[in-house]
C-alpha positions in Angstrom: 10.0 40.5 -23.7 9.3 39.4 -20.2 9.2 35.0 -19.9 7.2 34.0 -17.2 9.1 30.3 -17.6 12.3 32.2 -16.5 10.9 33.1 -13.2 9.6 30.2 -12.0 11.1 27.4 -10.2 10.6 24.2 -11.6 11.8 20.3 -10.3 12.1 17.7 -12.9 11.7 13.9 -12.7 15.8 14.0 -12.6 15.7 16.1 -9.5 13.0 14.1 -7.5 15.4 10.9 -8.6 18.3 12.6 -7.1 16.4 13.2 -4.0 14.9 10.1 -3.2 16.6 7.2 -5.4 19.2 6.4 -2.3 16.0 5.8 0.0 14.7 3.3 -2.7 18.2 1.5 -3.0 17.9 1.7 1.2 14.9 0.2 1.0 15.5 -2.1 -1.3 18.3 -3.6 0.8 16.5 -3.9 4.3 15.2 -7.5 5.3 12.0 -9.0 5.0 9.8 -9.9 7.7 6.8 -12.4 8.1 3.7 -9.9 8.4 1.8 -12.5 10.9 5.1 -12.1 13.0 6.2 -8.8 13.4 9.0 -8.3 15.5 8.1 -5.0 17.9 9.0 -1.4 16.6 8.2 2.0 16.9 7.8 4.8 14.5 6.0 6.2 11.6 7.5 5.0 7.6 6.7 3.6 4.3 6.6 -0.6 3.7 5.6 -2.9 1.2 3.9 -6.3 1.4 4.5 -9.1 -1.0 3.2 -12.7 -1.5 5.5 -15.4 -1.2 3.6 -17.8 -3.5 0.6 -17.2 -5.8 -0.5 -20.8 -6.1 -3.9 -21.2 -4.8 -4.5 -17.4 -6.0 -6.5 -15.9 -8.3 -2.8 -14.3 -8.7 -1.2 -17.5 -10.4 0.3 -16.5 -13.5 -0.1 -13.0 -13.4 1.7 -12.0 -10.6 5.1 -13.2 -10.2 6.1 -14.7 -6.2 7.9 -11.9 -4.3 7.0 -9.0 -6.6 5.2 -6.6 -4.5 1.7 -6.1 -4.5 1.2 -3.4 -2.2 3.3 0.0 -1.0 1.3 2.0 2.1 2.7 4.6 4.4 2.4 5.1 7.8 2.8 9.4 9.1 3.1 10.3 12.4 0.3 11.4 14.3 -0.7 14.9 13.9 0.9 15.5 10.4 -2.2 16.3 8.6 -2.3 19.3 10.9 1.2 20.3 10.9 1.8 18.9 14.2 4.3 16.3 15.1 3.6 13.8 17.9 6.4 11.4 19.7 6.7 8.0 17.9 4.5 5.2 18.5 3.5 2.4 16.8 2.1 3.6 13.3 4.3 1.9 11.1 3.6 -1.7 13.3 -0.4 -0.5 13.9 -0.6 -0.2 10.2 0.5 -3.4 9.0 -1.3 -5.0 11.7 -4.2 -3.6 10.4 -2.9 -5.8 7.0 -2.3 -8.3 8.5 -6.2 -8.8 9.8 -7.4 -7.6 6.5 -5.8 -11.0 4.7 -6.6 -13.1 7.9 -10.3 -12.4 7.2 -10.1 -12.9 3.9 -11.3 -16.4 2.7 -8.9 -17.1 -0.4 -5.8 -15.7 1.6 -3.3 -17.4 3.7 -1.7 -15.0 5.9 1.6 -17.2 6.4 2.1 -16.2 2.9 2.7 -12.7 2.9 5.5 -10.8 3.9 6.6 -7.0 4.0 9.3 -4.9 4.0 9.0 -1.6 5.9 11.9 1.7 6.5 11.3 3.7 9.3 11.8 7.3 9.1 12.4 9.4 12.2 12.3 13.4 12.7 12.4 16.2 9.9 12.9 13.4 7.3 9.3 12.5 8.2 7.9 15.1 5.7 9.2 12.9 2.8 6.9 10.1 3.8 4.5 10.5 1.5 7.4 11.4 -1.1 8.8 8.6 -0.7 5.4 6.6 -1.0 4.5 7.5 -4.3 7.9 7.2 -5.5 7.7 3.4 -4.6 4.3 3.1 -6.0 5.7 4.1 -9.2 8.8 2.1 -9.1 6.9 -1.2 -8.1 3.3 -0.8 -9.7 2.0 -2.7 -7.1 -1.6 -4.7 -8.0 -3.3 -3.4 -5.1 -2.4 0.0 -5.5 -2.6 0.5 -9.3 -5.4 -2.0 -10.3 -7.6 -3.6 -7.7 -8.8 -0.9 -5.7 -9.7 -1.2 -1.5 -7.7 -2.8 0.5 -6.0 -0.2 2.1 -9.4 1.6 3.1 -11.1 1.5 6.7 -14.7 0.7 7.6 -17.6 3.0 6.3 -18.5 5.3 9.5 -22.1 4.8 11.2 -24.8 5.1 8.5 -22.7 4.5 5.8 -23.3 0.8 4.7 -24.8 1.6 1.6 -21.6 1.8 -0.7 -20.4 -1.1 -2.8 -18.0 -3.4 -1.8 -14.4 -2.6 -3.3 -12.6 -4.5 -6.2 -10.8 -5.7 -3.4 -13.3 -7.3 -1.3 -14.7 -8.3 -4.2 -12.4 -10.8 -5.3 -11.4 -11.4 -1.4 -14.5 -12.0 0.7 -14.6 -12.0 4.4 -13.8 -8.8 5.7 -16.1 -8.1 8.7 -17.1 -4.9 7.5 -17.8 -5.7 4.2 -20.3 -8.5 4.9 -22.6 -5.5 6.4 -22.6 -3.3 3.0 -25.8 -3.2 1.2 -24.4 -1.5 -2.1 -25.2 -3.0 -5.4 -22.8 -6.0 -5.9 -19.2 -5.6 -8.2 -19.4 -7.9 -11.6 -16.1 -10.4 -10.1 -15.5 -11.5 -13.6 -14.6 -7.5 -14.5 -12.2 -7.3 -11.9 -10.4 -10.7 -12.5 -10.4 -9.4 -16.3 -7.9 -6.6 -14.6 -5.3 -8.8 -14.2 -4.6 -9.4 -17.5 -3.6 -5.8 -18.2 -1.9 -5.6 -15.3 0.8 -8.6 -16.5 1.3 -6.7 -19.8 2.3 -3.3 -17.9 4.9 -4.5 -15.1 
């Protein structure tokens, strides 16, 4: 009798470990940097973005200091389409982009934060996003897994009628998010999150 399991190729969770378990121990060993003072790089990659301290925060006793709270990547341009560009600043652009993100945010203090980030050049670019998720698991990251937005951009022309995120929600002040007209999030839900969120990392 013919089994259709036989013939097809399967990768377990003990494959994709083998594969990209060394990158996490890489990562896991490279330095941190301030995110408000980036030295200058190139390239495309994955990071991470943790906060120092969680006093002040609506973080404080739920989130433990230095224990990630967001994992983004950064692909070269063109990828989406197959098509690879030179290196430029992707990786740097995007945490930039963070960076202003938590400036603008009233209840934040940018000196606070800090990132880690591993930039990866040529074919090993197509693990990227690989690589990405397989951080995202390791770390559950609170911005990631539970309060949804801050990684998102602005709404396009004519598009200000959406809510604001979780995100935004619980961290006022972004430019754009001032201008949306979408029925406001109940803050107390979100906040509510949290708890969860210490009994699962």
């Amino acid at each position: 009798m013919f089994d259709i399991n036989q013939h097809i190729a399967k990768i377990s969770d003990e494959s994709i470990d083998a594969i990209v378990k060394p990158t996490f121990e890489f990562f896991e060993g490279s330095p941190f940097h301030q995110l408000d003072n980036l030295p200058s790089f190139s390239g495309a990659g994955v990071y991470a973005l943790f906060l120092k301290s969680t006093s002040n925060t609506c973080y404080d006793g739920y989130l433990q200091p230095m224990q990630p709270i967001y994992v983004g990547k950064a692909v070269p341009t063109g990828s989406r389409q197959g098509i690879k560009s030179e290196a430029g600043k992707q990786l740097r652009s995007r945490l930039t982009k963070h960076l202003s993100s938590i400036k603008q945010a009233e209840n934040l203090n940018e000196s606070e934060f800090v990132c880690r980030f591993m930039i990866i050049e040529g074919i090993a670019t197509d693990m990227i996003s690989a690589i990405e998720s397989y951080l995202i698991r390791k770390y559950n990251p609170l911005w990631n897994s539970y309060i949804d937005g801050f990684g998102i951009n602005a709404p396009g022309a004519g598009r200000y009628n959406q809510q604001p995120s979780e995100w935004d929600t619980i961290h006022p002040g972004r430019d754009y998010a001032k201008k949306l007209t979408g029925a406001p999030r109940d803050e107390s839900f979100i906040l509510e999150k949290l708890v969860n969120y210490t009994h699962k990392v």
